[in-house]
C-alpha positions as CSV (number, residue, x, y, z in Angstrom):
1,X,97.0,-4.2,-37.1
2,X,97.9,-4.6,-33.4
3,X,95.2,-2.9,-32.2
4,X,92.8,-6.1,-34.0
5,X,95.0,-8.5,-32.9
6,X,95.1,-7.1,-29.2
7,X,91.5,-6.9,-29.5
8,X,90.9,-10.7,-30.8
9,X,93.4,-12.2,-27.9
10,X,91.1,-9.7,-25.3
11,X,87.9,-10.6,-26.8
12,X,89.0,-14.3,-26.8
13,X,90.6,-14.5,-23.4
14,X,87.2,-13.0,-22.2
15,X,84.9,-16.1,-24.1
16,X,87.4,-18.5,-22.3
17,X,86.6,-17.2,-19.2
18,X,83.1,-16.1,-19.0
19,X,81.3,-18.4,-21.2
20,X,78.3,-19.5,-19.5
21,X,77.4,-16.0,-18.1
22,X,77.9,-14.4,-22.0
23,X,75.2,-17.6,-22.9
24,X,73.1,-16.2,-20.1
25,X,72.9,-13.1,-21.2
26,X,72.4,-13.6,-24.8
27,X,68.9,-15.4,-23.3
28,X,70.4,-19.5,-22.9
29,X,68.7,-20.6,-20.3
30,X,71.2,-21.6,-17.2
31,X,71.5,-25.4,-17.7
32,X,71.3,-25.1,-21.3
33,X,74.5,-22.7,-21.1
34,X,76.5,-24.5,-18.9
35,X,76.1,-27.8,-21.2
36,X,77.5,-25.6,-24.4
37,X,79.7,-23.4,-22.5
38,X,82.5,-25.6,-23.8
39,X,82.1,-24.6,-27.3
40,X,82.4,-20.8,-26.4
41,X,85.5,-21.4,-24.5
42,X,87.2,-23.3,-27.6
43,X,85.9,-20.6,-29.9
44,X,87.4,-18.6,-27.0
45,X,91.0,-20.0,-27.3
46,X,90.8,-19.9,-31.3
47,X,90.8,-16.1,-31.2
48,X,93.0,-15.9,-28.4
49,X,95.7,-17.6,-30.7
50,X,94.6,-15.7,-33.4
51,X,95.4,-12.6,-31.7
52,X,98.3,-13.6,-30.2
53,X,99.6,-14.5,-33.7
54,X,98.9,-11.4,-35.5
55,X,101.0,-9.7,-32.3
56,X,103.9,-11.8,-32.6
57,X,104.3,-12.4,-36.4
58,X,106.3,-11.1,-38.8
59,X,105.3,-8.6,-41.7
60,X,105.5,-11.1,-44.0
61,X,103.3,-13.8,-41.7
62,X,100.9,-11.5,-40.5
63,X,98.5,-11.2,-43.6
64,X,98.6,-15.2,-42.6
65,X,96.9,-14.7,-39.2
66,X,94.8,-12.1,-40.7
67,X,93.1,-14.3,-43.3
68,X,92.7,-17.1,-41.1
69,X,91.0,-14.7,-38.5
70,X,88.8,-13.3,-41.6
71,X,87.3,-17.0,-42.3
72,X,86.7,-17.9,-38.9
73,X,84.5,-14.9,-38.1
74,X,82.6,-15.4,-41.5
75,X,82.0,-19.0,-40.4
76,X,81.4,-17.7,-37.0
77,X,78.5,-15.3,-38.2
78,X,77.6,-17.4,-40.9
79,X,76.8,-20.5,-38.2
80,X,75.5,-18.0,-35.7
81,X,72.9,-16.9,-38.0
82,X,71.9,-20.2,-39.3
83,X,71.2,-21.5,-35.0
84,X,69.2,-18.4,-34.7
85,X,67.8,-19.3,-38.0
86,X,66.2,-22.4,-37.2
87,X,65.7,-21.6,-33.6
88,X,68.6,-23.7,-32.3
89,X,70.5,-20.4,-30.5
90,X,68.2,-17.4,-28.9
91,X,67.6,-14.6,-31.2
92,X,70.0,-12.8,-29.6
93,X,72.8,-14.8,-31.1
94,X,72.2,-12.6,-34.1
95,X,74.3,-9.8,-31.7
96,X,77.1,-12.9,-32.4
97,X,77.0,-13.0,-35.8
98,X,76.9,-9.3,-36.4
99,X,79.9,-8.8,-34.1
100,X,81.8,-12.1,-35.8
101,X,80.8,-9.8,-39.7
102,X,82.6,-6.8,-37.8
103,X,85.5,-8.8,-37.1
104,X,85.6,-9.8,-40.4
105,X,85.2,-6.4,-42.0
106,X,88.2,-5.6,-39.7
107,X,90.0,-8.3,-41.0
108,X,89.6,-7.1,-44.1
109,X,90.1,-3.2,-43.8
110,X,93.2,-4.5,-42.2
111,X,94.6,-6.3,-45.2
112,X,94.1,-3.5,-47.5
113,X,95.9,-1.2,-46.1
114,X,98.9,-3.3,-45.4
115,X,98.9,-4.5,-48.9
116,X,98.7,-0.6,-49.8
């Protein structure tokens, strides 16, 4: 459980401060990336809190955090996808949405075995 939430506040802090050269690298052209960079960077500080919630919560408050976490990286991937989709992200956003389904399915390995 504190090893996912370290990991969301890392992987968060990182979107926050390298936005536009992730963009790049996923294939967003230069000017394109730096117009949308914003949106990383907010997406950015959402896991950072989401990480830094599951550190600093309870036992009780913690399967909180972790659900909210779980929806925001099915919307994640489920949004990611759809860009890709219709052409409106690079393919290579898919790599997005298949790393926003494994913090999902970490969310929800996590769960289980806190509720036993």
């Amino acid at each position: 459980m504190r090893l996912l939430g370290a990991a969301r506040l890392g992987l968060g802090l990182g979107l926050v401060a390298g936005a536009q050269p992730l963009l790049q690298l996923l294939g967003t052209d230069r000017r394109s990336a730096a117009a949308v960079a914003w949106g990383v960077r907010m997406a950015g500080a959402r896991d950072a809190a989401l990480g830094a919630g599951v550190l600093t919560a309870g036992r009780g408050d913690v399967t909180r955090w972790l659900v909210a976490g779980l929806f925001c990286d099915a919307a994640d991937a489920a949004f990611l996808a759809q860009a890709a989709r219709r052409g409106a992200a690079p393919l290579p956003a898919l790599a997005g949405a298949g790393a926003a389904l494994g913090g999902a399915a970490a969310g929800v390995l996590t769960l289980r075995a806190i509720r036993g």
